[in-house]
LOZATOR-285808 format. One record per atom (N, C-alpha, C, O, CB): residue in three letters; x, y, z. Coordinates in pm, whole numbers, plus 50000, padded with zeros to 5 digits. Glycine has a CB too. Layout:
alaXYZ
...
This chain:
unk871013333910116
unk871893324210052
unk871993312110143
unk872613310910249
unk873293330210023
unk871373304710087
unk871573287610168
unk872693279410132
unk873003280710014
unk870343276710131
unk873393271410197
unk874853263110160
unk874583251410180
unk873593248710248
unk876173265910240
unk875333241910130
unk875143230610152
unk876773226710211
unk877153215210235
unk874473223410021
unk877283234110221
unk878683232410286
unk878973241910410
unk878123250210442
unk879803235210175
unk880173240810478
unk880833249910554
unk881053263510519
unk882143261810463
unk881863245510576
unk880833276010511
unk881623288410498
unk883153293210558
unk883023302410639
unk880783296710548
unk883913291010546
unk885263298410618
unk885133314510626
unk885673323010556
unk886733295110521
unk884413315710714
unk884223336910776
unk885703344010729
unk885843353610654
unk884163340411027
unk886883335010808
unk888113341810766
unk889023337010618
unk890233334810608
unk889013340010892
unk887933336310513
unk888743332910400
unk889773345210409
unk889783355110482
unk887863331510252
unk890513341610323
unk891553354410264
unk892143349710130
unk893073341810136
unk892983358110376
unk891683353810010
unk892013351009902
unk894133351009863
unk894813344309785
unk890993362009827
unk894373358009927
unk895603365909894
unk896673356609975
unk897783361809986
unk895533383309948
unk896483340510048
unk896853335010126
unk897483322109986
unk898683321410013
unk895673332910253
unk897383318209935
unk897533308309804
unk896793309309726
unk895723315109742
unk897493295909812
unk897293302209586
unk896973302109488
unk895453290209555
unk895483281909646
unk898283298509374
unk894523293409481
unk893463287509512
unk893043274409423
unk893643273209317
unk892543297509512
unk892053264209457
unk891983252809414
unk890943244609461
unk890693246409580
unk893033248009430
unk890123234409392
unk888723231509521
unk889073229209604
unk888093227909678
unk887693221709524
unk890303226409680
unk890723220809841
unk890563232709904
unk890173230410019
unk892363214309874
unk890693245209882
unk890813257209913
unk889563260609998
unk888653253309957
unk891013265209794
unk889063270010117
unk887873269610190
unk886813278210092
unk886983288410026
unk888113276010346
unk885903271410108
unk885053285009969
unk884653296510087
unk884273296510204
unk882923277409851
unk885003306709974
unk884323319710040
unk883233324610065
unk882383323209977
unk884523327610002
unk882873331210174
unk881513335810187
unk881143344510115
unk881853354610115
unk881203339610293
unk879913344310026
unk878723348409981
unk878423361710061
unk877973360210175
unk877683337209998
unk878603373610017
unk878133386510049
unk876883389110021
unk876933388909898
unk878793395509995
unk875503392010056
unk874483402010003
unk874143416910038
unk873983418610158
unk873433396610023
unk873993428409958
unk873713436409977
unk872713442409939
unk872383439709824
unk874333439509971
unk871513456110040
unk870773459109984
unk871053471109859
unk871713481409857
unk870033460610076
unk870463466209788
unk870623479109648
unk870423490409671
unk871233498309622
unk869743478909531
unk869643494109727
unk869333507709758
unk871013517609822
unk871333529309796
unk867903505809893
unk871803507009912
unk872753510109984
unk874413505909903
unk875513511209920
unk872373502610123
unk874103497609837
unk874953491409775
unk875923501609704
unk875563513209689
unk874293482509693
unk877213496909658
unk877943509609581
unk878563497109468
unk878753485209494
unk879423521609698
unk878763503809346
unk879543490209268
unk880993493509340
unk881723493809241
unk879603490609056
unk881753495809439
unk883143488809482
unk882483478309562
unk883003467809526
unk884363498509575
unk881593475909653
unk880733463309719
unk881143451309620
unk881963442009621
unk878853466109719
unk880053456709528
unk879533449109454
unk881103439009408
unk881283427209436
unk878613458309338
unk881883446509346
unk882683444609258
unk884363436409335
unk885303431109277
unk882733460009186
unk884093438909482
unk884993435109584
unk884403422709657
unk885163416409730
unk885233446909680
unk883233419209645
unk882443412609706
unk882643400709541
unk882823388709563
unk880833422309767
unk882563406109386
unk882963393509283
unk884203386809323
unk884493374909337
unk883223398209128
unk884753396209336
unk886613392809312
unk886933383109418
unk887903375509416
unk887843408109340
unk886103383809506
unk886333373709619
unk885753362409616
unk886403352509583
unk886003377909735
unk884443361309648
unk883723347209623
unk882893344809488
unk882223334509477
unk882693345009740
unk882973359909327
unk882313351209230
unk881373351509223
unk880843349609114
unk882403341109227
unk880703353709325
unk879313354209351
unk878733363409448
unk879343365409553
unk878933342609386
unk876963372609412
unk877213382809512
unk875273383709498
unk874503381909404
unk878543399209461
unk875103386809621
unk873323388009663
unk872923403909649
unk873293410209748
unk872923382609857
unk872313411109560
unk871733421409576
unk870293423609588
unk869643423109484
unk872133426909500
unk869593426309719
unk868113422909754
unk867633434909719
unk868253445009753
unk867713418509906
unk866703435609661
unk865163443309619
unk866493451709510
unk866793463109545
unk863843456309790
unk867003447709422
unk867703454709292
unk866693459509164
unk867093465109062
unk868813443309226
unk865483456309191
unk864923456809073
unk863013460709129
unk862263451809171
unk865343440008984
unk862763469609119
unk860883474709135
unk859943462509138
unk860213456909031
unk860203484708981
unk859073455809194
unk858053449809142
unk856943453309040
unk856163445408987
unk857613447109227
unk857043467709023
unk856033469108928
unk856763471808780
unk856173475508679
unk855033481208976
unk858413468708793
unk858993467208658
unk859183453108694
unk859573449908582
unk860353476708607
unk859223443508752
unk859213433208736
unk857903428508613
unk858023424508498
unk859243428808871
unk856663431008697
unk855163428808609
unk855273436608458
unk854743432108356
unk853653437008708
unk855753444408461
unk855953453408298
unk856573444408221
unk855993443808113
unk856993468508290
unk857953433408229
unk858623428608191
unk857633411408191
unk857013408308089
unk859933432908264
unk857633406008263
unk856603395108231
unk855683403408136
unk855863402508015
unk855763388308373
unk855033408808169
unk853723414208043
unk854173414107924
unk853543408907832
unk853113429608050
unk855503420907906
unk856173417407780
unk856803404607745
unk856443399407639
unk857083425707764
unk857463400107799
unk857703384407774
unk857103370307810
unk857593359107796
unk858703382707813
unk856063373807854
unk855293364907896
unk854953352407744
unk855453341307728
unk853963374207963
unk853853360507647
unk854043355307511
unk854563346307467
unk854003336307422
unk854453360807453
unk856103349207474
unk857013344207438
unk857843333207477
unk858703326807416
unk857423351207429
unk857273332207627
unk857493323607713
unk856653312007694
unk857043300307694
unk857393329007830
unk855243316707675
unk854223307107652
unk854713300007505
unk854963287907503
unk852663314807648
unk854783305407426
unk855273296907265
unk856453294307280
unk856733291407163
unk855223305107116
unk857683292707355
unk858723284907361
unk858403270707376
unk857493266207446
unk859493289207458
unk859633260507269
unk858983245107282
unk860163243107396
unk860743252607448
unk858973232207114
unk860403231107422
unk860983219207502
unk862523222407404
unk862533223107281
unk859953200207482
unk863823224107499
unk865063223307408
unk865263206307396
unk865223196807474
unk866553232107485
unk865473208107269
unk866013191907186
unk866943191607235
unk867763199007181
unk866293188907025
unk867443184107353
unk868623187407428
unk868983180707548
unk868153174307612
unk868573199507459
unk870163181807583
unk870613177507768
unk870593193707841
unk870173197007951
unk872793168407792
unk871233201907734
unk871263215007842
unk870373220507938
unk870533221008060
unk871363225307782
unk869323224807864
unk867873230907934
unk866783212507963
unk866433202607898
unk866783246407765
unk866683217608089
unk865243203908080
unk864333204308008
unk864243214807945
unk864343201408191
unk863443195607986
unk862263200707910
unk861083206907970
unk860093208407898
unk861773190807842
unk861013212108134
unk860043217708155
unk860303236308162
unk859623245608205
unk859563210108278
unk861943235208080
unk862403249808084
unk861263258907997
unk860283252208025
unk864033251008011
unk861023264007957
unk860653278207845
unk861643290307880
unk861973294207992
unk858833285507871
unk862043295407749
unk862633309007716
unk862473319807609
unk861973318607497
unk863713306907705
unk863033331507673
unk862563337207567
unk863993346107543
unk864813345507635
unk861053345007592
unk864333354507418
unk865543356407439
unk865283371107331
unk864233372607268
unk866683342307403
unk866183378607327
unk866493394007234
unk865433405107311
unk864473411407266
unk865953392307025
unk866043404607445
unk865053409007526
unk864983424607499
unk864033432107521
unk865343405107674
unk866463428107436
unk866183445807403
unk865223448507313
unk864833460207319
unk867423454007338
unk864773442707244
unk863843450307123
unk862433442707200
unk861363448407181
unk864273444606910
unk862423432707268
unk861093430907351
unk860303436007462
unk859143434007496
unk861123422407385
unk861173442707505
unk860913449107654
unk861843460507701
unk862983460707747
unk861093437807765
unk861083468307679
unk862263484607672
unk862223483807838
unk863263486907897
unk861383505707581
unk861283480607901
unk861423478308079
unk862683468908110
unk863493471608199
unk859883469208155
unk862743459108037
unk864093451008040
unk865243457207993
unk866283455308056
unk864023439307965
unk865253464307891
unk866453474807871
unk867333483707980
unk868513484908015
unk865863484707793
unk866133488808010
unk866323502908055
unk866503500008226
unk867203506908299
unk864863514008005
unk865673488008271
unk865833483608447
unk866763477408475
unk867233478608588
unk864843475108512
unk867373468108376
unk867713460008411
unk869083456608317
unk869813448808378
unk866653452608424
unk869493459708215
unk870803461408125
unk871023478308153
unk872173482708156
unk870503456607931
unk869903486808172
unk870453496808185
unk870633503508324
unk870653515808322
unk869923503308107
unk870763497508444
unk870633497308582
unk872253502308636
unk873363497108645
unk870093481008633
unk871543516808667
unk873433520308689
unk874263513308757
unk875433514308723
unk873833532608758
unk873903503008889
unk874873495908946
unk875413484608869
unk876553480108880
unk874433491709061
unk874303479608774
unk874983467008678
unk876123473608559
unk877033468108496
unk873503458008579
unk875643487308560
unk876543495208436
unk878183495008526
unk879243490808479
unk875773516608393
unk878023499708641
unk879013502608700
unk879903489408720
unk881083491608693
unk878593509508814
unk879613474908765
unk880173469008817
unk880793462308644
unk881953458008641
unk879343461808940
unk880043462108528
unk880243457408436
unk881083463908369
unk881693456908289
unk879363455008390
unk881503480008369
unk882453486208334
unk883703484008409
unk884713482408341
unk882093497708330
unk883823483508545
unk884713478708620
unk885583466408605
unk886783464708630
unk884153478008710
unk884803459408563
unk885293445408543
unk886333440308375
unk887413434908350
unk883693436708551
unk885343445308310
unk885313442008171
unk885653454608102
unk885753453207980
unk883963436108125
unk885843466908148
unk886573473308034
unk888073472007999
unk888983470608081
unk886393486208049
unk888213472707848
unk889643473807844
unk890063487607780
unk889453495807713
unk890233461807763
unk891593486607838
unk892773504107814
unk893523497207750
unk894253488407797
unk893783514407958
unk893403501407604
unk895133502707522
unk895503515907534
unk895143525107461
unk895273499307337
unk896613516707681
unk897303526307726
unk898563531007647
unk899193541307670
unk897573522707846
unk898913518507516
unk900413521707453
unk899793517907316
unk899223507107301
unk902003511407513
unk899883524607243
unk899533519707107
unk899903534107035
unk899363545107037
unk897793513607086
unk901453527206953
unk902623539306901
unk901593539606731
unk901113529906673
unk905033531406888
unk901553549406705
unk900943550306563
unk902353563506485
unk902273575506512
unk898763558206579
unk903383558306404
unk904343566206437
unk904523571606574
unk904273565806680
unk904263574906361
unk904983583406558
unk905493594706702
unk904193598606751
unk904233608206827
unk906483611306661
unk902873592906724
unk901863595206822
unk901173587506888
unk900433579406831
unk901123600706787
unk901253588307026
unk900683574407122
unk898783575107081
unk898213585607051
unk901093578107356
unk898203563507090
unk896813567207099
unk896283557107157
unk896303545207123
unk896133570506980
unk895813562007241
unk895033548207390
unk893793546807335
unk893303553807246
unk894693554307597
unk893353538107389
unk891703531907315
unk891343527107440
unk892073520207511
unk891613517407171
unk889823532007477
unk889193522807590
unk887643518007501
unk886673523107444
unk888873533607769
unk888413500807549
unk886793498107497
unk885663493807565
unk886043485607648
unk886723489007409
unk884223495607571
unk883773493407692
unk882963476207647
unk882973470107540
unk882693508207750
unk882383472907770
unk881553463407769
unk880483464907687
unk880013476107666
unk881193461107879
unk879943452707625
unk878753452307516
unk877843437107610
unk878283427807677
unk879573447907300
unk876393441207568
unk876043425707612
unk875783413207500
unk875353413307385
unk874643426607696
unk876313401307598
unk876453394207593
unk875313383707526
unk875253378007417
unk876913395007683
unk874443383807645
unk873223376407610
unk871993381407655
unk872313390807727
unk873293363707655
unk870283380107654
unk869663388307718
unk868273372907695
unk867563371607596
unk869583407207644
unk868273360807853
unk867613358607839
unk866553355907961
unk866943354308077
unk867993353207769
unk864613355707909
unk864033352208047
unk863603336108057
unk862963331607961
unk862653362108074
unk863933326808172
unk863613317108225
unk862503314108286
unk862263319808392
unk864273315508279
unk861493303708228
unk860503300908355
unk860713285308356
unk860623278808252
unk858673306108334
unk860993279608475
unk861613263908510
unk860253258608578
unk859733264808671
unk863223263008636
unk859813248908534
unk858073242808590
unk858973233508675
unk860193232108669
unk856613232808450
unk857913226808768
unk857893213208845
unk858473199108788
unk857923195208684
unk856483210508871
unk859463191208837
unk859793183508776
unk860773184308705
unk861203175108635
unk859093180908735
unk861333197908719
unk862733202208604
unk864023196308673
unk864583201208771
unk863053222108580
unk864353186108611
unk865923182908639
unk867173195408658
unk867253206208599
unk866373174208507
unk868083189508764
unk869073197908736
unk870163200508653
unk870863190808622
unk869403198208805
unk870533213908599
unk871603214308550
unk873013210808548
unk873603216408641
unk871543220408548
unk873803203308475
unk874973201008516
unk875703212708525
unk875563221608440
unk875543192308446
unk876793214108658
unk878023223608697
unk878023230908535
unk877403227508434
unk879793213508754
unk878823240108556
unk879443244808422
unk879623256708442
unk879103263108534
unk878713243108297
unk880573262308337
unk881283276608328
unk880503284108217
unk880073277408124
unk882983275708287
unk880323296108218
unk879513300908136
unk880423311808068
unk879863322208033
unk878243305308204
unk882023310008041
unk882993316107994
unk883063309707910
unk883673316407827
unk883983318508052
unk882763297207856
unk883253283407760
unk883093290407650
unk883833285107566
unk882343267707759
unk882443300907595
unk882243303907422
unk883603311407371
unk883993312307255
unk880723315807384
unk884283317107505
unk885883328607425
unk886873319007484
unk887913322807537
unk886313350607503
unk886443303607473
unk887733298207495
unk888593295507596
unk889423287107560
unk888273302907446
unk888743299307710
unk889193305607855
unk890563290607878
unk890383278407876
unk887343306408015
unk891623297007896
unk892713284107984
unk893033290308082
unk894253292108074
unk894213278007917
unk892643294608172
unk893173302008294
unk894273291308374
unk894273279308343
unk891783306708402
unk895003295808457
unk895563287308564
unk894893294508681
unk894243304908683
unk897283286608571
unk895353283008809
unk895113294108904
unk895463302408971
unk896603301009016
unk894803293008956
unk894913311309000
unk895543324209091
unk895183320809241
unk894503311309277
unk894783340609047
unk895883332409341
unk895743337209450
unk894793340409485
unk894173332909560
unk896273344009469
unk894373350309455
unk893413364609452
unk892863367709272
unk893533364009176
unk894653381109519
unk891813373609263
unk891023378709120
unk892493388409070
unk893363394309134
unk889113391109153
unk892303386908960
unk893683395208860
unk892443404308748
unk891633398108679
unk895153378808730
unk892503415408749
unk891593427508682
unk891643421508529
unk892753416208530
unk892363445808697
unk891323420208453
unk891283412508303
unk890883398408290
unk890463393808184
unk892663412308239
unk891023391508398
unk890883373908387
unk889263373008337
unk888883361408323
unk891173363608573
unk888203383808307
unk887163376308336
unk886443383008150
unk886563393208083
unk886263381008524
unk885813371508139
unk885403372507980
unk883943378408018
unk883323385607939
unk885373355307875
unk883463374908145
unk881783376408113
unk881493381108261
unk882253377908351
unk880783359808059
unk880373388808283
unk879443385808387
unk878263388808406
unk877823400008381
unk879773388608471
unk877443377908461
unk876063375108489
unk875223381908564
unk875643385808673
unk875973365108534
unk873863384908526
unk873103390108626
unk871823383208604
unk871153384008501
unk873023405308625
unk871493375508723
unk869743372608731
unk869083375308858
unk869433373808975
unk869323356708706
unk867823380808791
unk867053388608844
unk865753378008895
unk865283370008814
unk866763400408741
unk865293378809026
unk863843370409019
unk862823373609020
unk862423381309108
unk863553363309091
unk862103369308932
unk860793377908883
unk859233367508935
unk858033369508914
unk860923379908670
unk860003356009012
unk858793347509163
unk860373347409242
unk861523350809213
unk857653323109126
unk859553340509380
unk860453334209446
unk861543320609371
unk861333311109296
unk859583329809554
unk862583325509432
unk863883313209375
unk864363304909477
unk865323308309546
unk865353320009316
unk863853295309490
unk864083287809665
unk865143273709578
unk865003270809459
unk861833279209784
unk866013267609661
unk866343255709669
unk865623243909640
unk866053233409594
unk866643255109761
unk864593246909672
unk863293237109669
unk862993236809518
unk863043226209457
unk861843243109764
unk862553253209433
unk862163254209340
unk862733256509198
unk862173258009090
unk861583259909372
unk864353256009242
unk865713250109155
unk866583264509145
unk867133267609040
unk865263242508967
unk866613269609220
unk867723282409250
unk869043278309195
unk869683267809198
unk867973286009421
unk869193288009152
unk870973285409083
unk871833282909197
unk871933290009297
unk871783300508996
unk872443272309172
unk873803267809260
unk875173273309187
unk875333276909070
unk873923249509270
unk876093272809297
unk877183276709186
unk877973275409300
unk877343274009405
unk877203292009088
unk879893275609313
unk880593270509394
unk881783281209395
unk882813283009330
unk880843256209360
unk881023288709522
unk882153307109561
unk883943299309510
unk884383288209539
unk882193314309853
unk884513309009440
unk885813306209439
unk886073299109314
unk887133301509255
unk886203299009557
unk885243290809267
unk886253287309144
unk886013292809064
unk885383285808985
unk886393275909090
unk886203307609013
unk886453316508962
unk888323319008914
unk888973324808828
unk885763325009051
unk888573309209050
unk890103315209044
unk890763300509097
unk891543299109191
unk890483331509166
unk890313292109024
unk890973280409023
unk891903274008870
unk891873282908785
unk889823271409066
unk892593262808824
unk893043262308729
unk891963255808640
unk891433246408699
unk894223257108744
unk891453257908514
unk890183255008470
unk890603241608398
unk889813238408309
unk889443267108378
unk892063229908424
unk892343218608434
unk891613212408532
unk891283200808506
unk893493217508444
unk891313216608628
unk891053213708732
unk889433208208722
unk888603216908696
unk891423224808814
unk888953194208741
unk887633189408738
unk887273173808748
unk888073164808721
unk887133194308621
unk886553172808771
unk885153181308748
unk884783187708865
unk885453185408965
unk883883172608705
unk883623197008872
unk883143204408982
unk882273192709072
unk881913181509035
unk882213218008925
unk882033200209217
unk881723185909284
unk880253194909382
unk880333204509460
unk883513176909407
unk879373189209348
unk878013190409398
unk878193197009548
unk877733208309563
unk877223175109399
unk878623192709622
unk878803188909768
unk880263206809830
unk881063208109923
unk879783165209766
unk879843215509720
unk880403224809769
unk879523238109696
unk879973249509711
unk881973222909747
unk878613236509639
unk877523242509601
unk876773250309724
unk876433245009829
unk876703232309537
unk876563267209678
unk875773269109716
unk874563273909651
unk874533271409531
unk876173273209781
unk873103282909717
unk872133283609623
unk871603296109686
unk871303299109802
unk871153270809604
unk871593302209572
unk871643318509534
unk869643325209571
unk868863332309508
unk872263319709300
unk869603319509672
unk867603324109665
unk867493332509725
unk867863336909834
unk866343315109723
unk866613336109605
unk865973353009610
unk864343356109565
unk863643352909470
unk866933363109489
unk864173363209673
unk862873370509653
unk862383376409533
unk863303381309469
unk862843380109731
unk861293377709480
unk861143387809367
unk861843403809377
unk861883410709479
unk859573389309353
unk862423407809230
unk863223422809262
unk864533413209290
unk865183412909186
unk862553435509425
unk865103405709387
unk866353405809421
unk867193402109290
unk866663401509179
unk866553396709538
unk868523399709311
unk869213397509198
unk870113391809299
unk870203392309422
unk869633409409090
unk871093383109146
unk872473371809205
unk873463375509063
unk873503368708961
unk871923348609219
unk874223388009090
unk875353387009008
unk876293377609010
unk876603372909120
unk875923396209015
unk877033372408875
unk877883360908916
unk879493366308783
unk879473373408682
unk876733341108877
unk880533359408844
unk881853358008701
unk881433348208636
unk880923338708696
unk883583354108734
unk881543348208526
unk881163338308403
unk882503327408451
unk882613316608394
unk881283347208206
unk883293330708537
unk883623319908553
unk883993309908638
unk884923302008652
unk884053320508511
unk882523314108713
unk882023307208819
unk881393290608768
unk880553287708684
unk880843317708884
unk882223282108861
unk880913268208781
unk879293272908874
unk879033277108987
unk881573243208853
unk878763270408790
unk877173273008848
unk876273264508743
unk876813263008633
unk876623291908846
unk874683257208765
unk873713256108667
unk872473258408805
unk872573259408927
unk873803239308559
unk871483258408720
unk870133256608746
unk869883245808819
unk870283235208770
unk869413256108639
unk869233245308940
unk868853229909016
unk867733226208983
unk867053232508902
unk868783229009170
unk867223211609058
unk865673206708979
unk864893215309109
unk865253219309220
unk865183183908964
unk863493215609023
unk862623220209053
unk861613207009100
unk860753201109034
unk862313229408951
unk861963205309207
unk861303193309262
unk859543195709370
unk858873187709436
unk862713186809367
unk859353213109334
unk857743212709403
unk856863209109314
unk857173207109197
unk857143226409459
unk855613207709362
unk854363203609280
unk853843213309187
unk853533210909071
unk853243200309365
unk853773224909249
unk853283235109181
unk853903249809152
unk853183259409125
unk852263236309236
unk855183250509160
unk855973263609174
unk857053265509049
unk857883257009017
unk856793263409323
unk856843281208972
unk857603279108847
unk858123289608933
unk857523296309017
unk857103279908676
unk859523289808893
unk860643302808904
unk860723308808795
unk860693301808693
unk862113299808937
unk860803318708786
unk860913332708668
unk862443338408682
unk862803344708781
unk859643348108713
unk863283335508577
unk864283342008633
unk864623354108510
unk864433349308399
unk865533330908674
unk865033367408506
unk865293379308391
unk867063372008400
unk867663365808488
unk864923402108454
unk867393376208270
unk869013374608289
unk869453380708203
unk868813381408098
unk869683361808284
unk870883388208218
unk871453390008081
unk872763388308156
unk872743386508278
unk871133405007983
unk874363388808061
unk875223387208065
unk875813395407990
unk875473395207871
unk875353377908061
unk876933405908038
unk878093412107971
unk879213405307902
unk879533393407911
unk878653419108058
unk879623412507849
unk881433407207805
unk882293418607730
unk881783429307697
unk881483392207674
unk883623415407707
unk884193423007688
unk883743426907528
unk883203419407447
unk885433419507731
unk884183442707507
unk883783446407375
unk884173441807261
unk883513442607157
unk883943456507359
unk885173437307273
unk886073430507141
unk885713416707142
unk886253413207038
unk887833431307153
unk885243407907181
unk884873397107197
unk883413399107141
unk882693409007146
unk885113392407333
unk883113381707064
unk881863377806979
unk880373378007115
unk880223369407202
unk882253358206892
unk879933384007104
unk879073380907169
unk878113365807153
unk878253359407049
unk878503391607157
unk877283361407248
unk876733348207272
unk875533350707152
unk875483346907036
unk876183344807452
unk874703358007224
unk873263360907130
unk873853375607047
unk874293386607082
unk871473364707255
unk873593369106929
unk873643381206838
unk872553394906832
unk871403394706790
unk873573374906708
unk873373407306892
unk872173415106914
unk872033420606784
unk871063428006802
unk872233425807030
unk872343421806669
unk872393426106562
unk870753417606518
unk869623422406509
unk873943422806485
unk871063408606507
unk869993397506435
unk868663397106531
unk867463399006512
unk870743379706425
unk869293394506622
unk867783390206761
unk867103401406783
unk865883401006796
unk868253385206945
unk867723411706789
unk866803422906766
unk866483432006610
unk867423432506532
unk867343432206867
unk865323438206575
unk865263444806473
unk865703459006491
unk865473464806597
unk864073443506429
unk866283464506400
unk866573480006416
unk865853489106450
unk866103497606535
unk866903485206326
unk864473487506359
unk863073494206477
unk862713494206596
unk862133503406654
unk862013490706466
unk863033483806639
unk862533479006742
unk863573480606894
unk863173478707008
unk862213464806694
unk864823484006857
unk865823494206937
unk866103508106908
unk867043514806950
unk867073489506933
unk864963512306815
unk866013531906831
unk864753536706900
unk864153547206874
unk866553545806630
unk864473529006979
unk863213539207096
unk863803537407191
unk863083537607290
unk861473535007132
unk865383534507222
unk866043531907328
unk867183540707350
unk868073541807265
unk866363519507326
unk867193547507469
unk868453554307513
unk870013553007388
unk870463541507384
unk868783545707678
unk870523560007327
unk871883559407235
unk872443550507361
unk872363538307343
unk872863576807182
unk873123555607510
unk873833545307555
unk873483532607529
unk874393525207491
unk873933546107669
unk871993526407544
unk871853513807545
unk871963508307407
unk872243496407399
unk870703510707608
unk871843513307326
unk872333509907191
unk873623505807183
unk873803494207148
unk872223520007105
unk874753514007213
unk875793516007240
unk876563500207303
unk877553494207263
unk875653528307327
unk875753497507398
unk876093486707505
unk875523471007434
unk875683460607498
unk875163491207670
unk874893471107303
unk874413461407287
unk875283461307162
unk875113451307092
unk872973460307296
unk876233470907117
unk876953467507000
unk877333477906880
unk878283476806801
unk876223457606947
unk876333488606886
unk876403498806787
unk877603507506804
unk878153515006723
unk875183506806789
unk877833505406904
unk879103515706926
unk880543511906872
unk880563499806896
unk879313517907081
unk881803515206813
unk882723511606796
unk883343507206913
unk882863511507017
unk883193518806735
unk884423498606923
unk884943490607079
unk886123494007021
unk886833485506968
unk884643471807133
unk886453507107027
unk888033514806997
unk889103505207021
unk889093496807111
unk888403528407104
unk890283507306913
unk889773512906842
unk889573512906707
unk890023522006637
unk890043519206867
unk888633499506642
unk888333501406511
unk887673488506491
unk887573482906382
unk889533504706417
unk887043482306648
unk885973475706587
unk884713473306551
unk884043473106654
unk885983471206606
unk884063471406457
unk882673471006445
unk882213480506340
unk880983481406330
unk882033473806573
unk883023488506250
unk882543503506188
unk882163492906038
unk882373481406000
unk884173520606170
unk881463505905986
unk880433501705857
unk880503509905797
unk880133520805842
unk879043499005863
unk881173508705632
unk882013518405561
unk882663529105655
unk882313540905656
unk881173525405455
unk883503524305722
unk884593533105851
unk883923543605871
unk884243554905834
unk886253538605812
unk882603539405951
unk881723548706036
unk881083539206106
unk880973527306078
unk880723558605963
unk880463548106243
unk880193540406360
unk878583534106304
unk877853542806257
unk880243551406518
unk878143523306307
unk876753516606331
unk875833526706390
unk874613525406387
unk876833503906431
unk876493537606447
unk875483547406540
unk874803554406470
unk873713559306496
unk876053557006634
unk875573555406351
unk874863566006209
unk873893558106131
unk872933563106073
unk876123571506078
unk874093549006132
unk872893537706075
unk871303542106133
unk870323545906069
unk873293519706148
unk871513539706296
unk870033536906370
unk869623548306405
unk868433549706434
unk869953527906498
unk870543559206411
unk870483572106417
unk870783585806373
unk871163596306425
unk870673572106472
unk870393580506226
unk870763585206080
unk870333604906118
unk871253612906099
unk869423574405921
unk869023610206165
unk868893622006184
unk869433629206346
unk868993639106404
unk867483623106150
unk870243622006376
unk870773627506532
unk871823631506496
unk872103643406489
unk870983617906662
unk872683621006462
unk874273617806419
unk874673620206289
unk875793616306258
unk874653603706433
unk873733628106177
unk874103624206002
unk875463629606001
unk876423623405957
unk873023632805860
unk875543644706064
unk876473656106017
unk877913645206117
unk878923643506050
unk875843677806090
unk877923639906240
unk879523638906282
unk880033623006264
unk879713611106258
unk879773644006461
unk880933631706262
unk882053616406192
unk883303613606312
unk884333607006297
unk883193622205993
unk882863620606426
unk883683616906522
unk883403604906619
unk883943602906728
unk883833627506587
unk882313596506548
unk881873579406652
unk882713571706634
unk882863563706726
unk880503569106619
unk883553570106522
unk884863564206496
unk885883568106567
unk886993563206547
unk885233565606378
């Protein structure tokens, strides 16, 4: 992790309510192999941002280009300010790449830190004289791959919470519920500064989201080796930097969680075909939407979507509701 600012070693979140005057926090990385999601997940709550090196195989890296590669190649130029035009993407990565499923949405430390974060407990919910709690879990969000050519302008700052609306004020310290989303990208080349590595600015996660605009000059940049990964809070400001070498594209895998009751970004219903996900683990089905998000959203004639894609597993029970 390279900075373009100071680090404060002795941040302490729990010292004031935080604000960009506030010292940004240092940037944790850990190796995956060693890693535990409380790391992971103690290491968000603090700076927002977090380094996990070699998180992902190189030879599921190459499985996953092989599959999205294609798709990458026939992507046009976005009609747009968002993406530059030397971006390409490709996106509904579950029904494209069961290696992308299963490595990388289905990667027990991303399961872990994403349940942690984003599940919710209705611990009180009186139905007459009988209490009935509902936990609903995380579903994803979005599922897309990046390749950024030479010459790619940078992205402007931005929050990647903006679609559920978000007015936060600011806090002290991370508060368990504040967070709508979180990010994971994976690098599938090298991600250097040079070759437009995601920037993003530790801490304002937990600033008042009145508060702006974000300011270049406290940015840092998240570079990683192939395999590594840069989990982030959706409501971190972060974008994409330019890609100012001659000859170097960055590959980046990504997807994003969110909470279950909440609209997801990319519709996994549509972006993927139904064929083309029941060769996939029931959990991962589950995590992309089929599952009810207790307790009673998402059912189809008040039965779970699970009986749909998995009409001879599930015909006989009626307990997915």
């Amino acid at each position: 992790m390279s900075s373009t600012n100071r680090i404060d070693q002795s941040f302490d979140a729990s010292k004031k309510v935080q604000s960009s005057k506030s010292p940004i926090p240092k940037v944790q990385a850990f190796e995956g192999s060693a890693a535990t999601v409380n790391d992971i997940v103690n290491a968000l709550k603090l700076a927002g941002g977090v380094i996990v090196r070699n998180f992902l195989d190189l030879k599921d890296i190459d499985r996953i280009l092989k599959d999205v590669n294609p798709y990458l190649d026939a992507d046009k130029p976005w009609d747009g300010d968002f993406f530059p035009p030397e971006t390409r993407r490709a996106f509904g990565l579950m029904g494209k790449s069961q290696t992308f499923a299963t490595s990388i949405v289905g990667n027990p430390l991303w399961i872990g830190v994403t349940d942690s974060l984003l599940t919710s407990h209705i611990k009180y919910n009186w139905v007459g004289d009988k209490n009935e709690e509902s936990i609903s879990f995380p579903q994803v969000h979005n599922t897309i791959a990046f390749r950024i050519g030479p010459g790619a302008r940078a992205q402007a700052l931005h929050r990647d919470d903006v679609p559920h609306h978000p007015d936060h004020r600011a806090v002290a310290e991370h508060v368990l519920g504040r967070d709508y989303g979180v990010g994971l990208f994976v690098g599938a080349t090298r991600s250097t500064k040079a070759n437009g590595a995601t920037r993003f600015i530790p801490g304002s996660h937990l600033w008042d989201y009145r508060e702006g605009p974000p300011k270049e000059e406290q940015t840092v940049y998240a570079e990683l080796n192939p395999g590594d990964a840069f989990m982030m809070l959706s409501g971190c400001f972060h974008g994409g930097s330019a890609n100012v070498t001659k000859d170097e594209e960055r590959v980046l895998l990504s997807t994003f969680s969110t909470r279950g009751w909440l609209r997801q970004e990319e519709n996994q219903y549509l972006a993927n075909s139904i064929d083309s996900i029941r060769g996939l683990p029931p959990a991962l089905q589950e995590r992309m939407g089929y599952a009810v998000s207790r307790p009673f959203l998402g059912w189809v004639d008040l039965r779970s979507p699970m009986l749909l894609i998995n009409a001879d597993e599930f015909e006989s029970r009626e307990d997915l509701l």
